[in-house]
C-alpha positions as CSV (number, residue, x, y, z in Angstrom):
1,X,27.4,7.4,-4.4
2,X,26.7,3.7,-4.7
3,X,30.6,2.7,-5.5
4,X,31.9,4.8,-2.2
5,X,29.3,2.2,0.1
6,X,31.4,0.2,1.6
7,X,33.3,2.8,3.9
8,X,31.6,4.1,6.8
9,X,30.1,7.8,7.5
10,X,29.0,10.5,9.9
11,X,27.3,13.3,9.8
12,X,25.3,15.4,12.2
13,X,22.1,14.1,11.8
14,X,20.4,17.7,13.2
15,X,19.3,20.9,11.3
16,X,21.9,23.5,11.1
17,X,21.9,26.3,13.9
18,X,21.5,26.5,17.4
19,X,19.2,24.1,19.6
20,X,18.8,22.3,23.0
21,X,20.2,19.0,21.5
22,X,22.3,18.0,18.4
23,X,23.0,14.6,17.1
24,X,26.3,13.6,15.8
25,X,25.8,9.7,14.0
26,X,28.1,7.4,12.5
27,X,27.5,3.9,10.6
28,X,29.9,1.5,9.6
29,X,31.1,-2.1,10.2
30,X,32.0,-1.5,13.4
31,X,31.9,1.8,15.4
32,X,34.1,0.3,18.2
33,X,36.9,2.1,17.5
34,X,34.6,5.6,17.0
35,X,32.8,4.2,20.9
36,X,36.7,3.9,22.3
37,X,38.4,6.8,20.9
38,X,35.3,9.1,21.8
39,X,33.8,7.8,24.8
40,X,36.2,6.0,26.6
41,X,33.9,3.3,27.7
42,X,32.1,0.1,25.9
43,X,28.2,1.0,25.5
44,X,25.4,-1.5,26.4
45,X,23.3,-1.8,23.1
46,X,20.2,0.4,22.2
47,X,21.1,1.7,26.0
48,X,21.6,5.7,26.3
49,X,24.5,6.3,28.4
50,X,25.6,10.1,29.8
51,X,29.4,10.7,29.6
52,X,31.8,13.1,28.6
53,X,32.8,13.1,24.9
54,X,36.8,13.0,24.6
55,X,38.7,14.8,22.1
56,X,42.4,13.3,21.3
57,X,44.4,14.7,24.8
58,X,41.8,13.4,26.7
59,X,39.7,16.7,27.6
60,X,36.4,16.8,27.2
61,X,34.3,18.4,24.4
62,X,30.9,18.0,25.8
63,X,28.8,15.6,27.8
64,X,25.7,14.2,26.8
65,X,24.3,10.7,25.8
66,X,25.9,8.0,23.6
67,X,23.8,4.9,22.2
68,X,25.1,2.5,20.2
69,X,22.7,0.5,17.8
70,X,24.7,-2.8,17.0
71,X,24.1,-4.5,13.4
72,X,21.9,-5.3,11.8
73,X,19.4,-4.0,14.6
74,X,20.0,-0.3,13.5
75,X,18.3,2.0,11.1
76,X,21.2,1.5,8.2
77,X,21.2,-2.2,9.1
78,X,25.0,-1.6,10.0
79,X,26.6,-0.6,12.8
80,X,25.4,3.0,14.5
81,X,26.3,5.0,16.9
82,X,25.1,8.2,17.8
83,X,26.2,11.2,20.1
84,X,23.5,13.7,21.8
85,X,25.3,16.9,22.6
86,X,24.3,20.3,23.1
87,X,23.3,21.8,19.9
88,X,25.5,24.5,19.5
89,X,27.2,24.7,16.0
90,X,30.7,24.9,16.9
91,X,30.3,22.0,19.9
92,X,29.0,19.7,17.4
93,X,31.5,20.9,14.6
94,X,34.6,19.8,17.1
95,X,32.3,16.8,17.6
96,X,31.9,15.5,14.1
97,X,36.2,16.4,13.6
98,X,36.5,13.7,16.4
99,X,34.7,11.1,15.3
100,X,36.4,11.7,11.3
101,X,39.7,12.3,13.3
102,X,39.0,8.9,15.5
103,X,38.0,7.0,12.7
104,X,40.7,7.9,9.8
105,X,42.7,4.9,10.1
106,X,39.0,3.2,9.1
107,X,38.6,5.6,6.4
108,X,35.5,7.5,7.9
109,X,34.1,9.9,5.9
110,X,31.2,12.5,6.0
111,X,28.2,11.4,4.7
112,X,26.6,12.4,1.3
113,X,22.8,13.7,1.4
114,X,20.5,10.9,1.9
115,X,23.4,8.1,2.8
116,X,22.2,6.9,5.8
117,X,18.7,6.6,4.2
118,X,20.4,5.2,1.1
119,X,22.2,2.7,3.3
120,X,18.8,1.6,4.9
121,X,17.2,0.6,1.8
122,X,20.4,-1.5,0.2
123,X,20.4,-3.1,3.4
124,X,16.9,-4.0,3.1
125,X,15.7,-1.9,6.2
126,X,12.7,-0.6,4.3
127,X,11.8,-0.5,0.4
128,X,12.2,2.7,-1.6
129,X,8.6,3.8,-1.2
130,X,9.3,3.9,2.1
131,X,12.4,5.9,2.2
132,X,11.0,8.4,0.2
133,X,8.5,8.5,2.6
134,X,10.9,9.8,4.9
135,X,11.8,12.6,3.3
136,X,8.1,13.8,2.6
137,X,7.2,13.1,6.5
138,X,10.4,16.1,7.2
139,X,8.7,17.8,4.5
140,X,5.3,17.4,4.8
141,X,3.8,20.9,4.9
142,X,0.5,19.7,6.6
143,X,-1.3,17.8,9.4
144,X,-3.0,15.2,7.0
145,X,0.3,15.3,4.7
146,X,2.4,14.4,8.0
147,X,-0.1,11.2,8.6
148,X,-0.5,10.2,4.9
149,X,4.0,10.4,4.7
150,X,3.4,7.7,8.3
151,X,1.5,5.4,7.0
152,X,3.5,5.4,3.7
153,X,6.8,4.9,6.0
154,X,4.8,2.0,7.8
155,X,4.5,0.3,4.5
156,X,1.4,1.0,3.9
157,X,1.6,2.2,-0.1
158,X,4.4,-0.8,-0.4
159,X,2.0,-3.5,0.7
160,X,-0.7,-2.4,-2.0
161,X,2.2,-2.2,-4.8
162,X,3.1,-6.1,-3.2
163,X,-0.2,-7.1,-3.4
164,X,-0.8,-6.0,-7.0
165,X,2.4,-7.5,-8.2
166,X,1.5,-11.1,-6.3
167,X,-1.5,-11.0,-8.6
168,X,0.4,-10.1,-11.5
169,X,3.0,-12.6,-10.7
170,X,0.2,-15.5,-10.8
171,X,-1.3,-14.1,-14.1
172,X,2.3,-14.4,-15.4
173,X,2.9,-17.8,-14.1
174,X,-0.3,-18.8,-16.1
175,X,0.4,-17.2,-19.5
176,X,3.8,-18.9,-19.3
177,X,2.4,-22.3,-18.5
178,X,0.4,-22.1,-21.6
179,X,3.7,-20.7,-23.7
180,X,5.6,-23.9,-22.1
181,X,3.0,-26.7,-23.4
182,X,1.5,-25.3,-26.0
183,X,0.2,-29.0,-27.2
184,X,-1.7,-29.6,-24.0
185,X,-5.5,-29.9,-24.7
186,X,-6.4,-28.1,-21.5
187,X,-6.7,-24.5,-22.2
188,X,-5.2,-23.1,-18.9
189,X,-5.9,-19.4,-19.5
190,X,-9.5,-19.9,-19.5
191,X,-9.9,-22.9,-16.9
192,X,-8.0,-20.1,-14.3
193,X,-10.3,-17.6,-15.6
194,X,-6.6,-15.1,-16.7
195,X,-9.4,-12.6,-18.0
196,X,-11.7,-12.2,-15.2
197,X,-7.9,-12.2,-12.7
198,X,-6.8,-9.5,-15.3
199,X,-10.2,-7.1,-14.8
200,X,-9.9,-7.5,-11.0
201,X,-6.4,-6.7,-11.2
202,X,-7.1,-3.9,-12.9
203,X,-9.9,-2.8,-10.7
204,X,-7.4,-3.0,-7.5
205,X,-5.2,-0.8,-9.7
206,X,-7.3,2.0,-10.0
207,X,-8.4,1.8,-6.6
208,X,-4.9,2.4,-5.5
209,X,-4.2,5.0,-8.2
210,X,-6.8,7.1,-7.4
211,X,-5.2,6.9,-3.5
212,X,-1.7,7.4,-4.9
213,X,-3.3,10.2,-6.5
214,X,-4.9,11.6,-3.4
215,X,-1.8,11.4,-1.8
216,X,0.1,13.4,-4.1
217,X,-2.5,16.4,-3.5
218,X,-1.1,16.4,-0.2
219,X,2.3,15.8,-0.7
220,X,3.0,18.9,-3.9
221,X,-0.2,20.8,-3.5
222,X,-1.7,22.5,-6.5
223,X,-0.3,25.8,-8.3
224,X,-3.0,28.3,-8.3
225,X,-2.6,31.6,-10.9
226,X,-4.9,34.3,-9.9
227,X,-4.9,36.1,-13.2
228,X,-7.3,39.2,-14.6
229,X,-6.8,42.6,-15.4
230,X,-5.7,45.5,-13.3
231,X,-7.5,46.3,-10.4
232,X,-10.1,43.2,-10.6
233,X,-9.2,42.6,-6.8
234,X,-6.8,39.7,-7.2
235,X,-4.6,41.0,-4.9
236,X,-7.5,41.1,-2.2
237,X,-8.5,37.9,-3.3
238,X,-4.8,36.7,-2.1
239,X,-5.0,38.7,1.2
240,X,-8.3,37.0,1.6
241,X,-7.3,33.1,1.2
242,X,-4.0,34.1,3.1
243,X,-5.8,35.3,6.0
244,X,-3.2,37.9,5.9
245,X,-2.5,41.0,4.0
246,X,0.7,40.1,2.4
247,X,0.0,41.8,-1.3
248,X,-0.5,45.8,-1.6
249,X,-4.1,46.8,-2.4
250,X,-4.4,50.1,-4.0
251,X,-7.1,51.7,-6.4
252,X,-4.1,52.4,-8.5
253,X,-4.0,50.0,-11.3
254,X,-1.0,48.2,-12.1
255,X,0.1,47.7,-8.0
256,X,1.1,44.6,-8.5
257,X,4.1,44.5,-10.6
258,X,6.0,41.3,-9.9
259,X,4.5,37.6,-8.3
260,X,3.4,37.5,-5.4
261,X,3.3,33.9,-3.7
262,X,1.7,32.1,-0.7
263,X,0.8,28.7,0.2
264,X,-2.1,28.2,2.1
265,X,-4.4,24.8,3.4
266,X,-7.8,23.6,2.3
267,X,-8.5,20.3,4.3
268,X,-5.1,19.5,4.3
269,X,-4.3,20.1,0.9
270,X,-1.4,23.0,0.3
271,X,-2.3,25.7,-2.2
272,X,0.3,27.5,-3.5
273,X,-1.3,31.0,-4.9
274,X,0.5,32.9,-6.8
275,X,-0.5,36.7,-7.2
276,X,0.2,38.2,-10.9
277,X,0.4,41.5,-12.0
278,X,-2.9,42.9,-13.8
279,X,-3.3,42.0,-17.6
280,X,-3.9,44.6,-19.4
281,X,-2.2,46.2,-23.6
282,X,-0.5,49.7,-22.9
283,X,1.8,49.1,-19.7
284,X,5.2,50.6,-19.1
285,X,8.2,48.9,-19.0
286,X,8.3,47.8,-15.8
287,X,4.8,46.3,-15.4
288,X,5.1,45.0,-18.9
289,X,7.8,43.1,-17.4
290,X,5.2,41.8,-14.8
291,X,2.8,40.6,-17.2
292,X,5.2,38.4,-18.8
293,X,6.0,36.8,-15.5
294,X,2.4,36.3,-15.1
295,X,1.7,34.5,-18.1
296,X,4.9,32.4,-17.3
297,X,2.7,31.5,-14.2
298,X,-0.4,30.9,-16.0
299,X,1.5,28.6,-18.4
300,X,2.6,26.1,-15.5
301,X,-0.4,26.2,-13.2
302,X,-2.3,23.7,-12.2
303,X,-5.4,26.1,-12.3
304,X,-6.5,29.7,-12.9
305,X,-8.3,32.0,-10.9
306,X,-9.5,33.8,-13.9
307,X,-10.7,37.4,-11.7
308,X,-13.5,39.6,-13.1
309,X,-14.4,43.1,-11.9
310,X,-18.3,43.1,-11.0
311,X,-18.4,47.2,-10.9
312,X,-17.0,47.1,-14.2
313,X,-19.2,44.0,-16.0
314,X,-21.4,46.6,-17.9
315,X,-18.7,48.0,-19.7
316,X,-18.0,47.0,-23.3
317,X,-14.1,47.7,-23.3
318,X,-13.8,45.8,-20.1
319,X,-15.7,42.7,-21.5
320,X,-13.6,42.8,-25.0
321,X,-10.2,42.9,-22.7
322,X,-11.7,39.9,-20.8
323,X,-12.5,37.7,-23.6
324,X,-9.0,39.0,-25.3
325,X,-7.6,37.5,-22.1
326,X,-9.3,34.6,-22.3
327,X,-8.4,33.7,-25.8
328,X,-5.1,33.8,-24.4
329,X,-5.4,31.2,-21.3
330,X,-4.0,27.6,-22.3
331,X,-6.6,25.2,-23.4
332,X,-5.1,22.4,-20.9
333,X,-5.2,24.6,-17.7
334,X,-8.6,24.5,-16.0
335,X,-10.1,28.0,-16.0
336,X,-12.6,29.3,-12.8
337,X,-14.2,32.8,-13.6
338,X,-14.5,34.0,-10.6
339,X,-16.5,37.9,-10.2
340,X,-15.3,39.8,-7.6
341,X,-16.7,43.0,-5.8
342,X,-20.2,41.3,-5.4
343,X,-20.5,43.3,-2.1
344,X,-21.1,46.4,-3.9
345,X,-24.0,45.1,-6.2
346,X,-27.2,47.3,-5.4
347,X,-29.2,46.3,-3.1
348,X,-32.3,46.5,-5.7
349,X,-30.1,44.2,-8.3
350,X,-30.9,41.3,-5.7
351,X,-34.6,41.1,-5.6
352,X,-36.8,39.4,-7.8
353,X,-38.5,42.4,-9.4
354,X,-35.2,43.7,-9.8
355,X,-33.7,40.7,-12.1
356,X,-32.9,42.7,-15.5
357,X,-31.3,45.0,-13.4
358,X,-28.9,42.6,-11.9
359,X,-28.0,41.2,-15.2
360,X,-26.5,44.0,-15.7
361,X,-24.4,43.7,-13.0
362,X,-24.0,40.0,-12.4
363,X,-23.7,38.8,-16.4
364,X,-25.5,35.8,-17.5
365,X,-21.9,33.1,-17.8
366,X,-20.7,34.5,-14.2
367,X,-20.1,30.8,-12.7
368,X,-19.3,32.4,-9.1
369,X,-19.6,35.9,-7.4
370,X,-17.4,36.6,-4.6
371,X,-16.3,39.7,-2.2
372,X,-12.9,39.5,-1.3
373,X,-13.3,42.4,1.0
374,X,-16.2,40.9,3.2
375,X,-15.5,37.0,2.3
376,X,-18.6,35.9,1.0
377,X,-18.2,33.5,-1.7
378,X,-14.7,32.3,-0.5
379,X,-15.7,28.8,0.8
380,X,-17.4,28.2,-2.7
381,X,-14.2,29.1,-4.2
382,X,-12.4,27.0,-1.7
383,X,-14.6,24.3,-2.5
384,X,-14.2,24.4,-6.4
385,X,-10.2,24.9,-6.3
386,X,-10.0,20.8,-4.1
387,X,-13.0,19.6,-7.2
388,X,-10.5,21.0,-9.7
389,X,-7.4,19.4,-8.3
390,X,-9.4,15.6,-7.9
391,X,-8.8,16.0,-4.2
392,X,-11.6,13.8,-2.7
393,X,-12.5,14.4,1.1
394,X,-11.1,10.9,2.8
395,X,-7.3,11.7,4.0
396,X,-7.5,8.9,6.4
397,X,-6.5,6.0,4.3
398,X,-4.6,8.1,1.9
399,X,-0.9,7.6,1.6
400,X,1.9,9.9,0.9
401,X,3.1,9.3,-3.1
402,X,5.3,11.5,-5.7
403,X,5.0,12.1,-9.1
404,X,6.9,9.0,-10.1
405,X,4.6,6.8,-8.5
406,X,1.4,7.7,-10.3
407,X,3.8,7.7,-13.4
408,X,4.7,4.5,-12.8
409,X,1.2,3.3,-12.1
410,X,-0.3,4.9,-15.4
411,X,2.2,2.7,-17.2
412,X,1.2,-0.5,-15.2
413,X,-2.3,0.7,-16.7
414,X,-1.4,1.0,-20.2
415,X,0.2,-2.3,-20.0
416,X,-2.5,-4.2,-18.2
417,X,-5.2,-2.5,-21.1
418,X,-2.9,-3.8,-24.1
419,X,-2.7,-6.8,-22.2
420,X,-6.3,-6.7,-22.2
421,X,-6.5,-6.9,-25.7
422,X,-4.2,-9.6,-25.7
423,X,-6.6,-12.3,-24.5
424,X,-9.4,-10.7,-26.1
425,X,-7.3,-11.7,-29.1
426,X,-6.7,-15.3,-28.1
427,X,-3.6,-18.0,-28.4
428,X,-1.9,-16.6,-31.8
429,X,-1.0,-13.4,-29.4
430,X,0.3,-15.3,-25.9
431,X,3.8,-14.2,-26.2
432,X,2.8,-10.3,-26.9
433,X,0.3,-11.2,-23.6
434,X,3.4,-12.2,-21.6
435,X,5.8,-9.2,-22.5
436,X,3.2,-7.2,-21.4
437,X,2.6,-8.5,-18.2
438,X,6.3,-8.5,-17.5
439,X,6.8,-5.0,-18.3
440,X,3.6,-4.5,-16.1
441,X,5.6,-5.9,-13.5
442,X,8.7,-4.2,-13.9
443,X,6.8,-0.5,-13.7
444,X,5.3,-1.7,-9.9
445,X,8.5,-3.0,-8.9
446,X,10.1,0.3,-9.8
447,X,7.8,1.7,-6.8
448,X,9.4,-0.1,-4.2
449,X,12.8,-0.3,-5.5
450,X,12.9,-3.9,-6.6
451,X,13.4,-2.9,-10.1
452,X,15.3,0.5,-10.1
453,X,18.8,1.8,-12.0
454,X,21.4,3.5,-10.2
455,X,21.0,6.5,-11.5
456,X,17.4,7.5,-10.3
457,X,18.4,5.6,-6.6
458,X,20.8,8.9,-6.9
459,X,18.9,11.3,-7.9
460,X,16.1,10.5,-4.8
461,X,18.3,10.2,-2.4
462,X,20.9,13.2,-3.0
463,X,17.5,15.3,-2.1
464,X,17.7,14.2,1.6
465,X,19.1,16.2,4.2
466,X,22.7,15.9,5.2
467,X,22.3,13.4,8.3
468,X,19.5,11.5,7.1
């Protein structure tokens, strides 16, 4: 993609089907010739105009408003123009054909996934935190995930990732000082207190990895497995969370033969709950099939609903096939026992005089009772699932941030804790100080795009949309 940036693009810059407007945009050089051919008229800058859009014999294809954006006021930073028609498919289809058709003799192509975006950031429009932003504020699958993806795109994330490399950029400026004059008396690390800077740098760090963090809650959500065996209620418990009854509940065990998914919202966070068939030694073909798929879940979730069966917690066989499940659950997957079905607990098991009773209902290790049919129990649950994810109840503040931001900021950690050591260590160790702080460096400016190879600038941008 980056080797094909110097011709100019177009693209419709709407989402396919039909709507009350679709935007046809082009970037280049110049878009004179596109303004000409098209229009028929010069355009005031950043001024809508209505007209009739021309195709080559002069008839018109559609009228509606044409703005042209000249460089480098314009989102790519080149020339833009852009073409509000009526958003049928086929009306902008003969649309885009002009503008390629107009501009052929320029070499105008259509634009890649992401280009326009892509264009932006080599232009120096905005940084790469910021474009990416972009994308999660179209994606954003919530209200606080929506905000957090703004004040990302208003460079809110990029001015902390500045701020901490400013610091780091001093610290290095001092370490190097000292590797440059090495014979001078004055001991310039520890007159500039480079320790004391490094701890507070590293303080700031954490503060804004734990936002980062908070961030990417809302951005990817968590991957909740409700797992147990067959008819423990986890298909209730889905129903329940949903608000909706989008799994079949039978008394029949083994309903649930395949995955069942649905992503729901706790205080902004998304949820994606995934529905498994029942556990269980002795299944036919077909739900044996099911079970596989659910451990496949339970291998790559984020945490486990692990459902147990209240009517059933007397029973020996039932408690052997629980702990037989449980032996099974990966050891790096946080586990919540959950018991269902507490709604049907006698009413004698509750009261005090009662209390051997309910133990043998309600066992001993039951962390959380629940009734998926009646909904008691479910904002516990709720409550539990955000304190396993680390979600921490402040969105306002939060940015939006991926996966290879926090990935990049751990690294930024490890190197700021070996270059920790360094000093502790003293002079003999000042170059080993300094290649640690530069690679510190290096991982923050890989956040905004200061320090990035070509090949991931490809792979985040071919995920845009077409148009953007």
């Amino acid at each position: 993609m980056l080797a094909r940036l110097d011709q100019p693009i177009a693209a419709i810059a709407t989402a396919p089907g039909r709507g009350a407007v679709g935007i046809v945009r082009v970037s280049a050089k110049s878009v004179h010739p596109i303004i000409d051919a098209v229009c028929g008229r010069t355009l005031k800058p950043r001024e809508a105009t209505y007209l009739p859009f021309r195709a080559a014999d002069g008839s018109p294809i559609d009228q509606g408003l044409a703005i042209h954006f000249p460089a480098p006021n314009s989102y790519t930073g080149e020339d833009v123009l852009e073409l509000q028609a009526h958003g049928g498919p086929v009306v902008l289809q003969l649309l885009l054909a002009r503008c390629l058709e107009a501009g052929a003799p320029m070499s105008l192509r259509v634009a890649e996934p992401g280009e326009f975006t892509q264009r932006a950031f080599l232009n120096g429009k905005l940084d790469l935190a910021q474009a990416e932003a972009i994308a999660d504020l179209i994606d954003a699958s919530t209200e606080a995930a929506a905000r957090s993806a703004t004040r990302s795109l208003a460079g809110e994330f990029s001015r902390e990732i500045h701020a901490l490399r400013d610091a780091l950029v001093h610290l290095r400026m001092l370490v190097e000082a000292t590797l440059d004059f090495p014979e001078e008396e004055i001991d310039f690390l520890q007159k500039a207190d480079a320790a004391g800077q490094l701890e507070r740098l590293q303080a700031n760090l954490a503060r804004v990895m734990q936002r980062a963090h908070q961030g990417a809650l809302l951005r990817e959500g968590i991957n909740v497995v409700i797992a147990g065996q067959p008819n423990a209620g986890k298909s209730s418990l889905l129903n329940a969370l949903a608000g909706a009854e989008l799994a079949i509940v039978t008394p029949i065990p083994g309903t649930t033969r395949d995955i069942v998914r649905q992503t729901i919202q706790i205080e902004g966070v998304p949820l994606h709950v995934v529905d498994t068939a029942g556990l269980r030694e002795g299944a036919d073909t077909v739900e044996q099939i099911g079970i596989e798929r659910a451990w496949g879940q339970i291998e790559g979730a984020d945490a486990v609903v692990f459902l147990h069966d209240l009517t059933r917690a007397g029973d020996p066989a039932y408690r052997a096939a629980d702990e037989v499940i449980a032996a099974k659950l990966p050891g790096d997957v946080p586990v919540i026992d959950v018991w269902n079905k507490n709604d049907v607990i006698p009413a004698e098991a509750g009261t005090q005089g009662a209390q051997k009773n309910r133990e043998s209902w309600v066992p001993a290790s039951a962390g959380m009772t629940l009734s998926a049919k009646t909904g008691a129990g479910l904002d516990t649950l709720r409550r539990k699932l955000l304190e396993v994810a680390g979600w921490q109840a402040a969105p306002e503040g939060v940015f939006i941030a991926r996966e290879r931001h926090l990935h990049a900021l751990r690294r930024v950690d490890a190197h700021l804790m070996e270059a920790a050591a360094h000093i502790a260590r003293g002079a003999q160790v000042l170059d080993l100080l300094a290649e640690e702080l530069r690679l510190a460096q290096n991982a923050l400016s890989e956040i905004t795009g200061e320090f990035s190879a070509d090949d991931l600038l490809g792979v985040i941008f071919s995920r845009f949309c077409i148009g953007k």
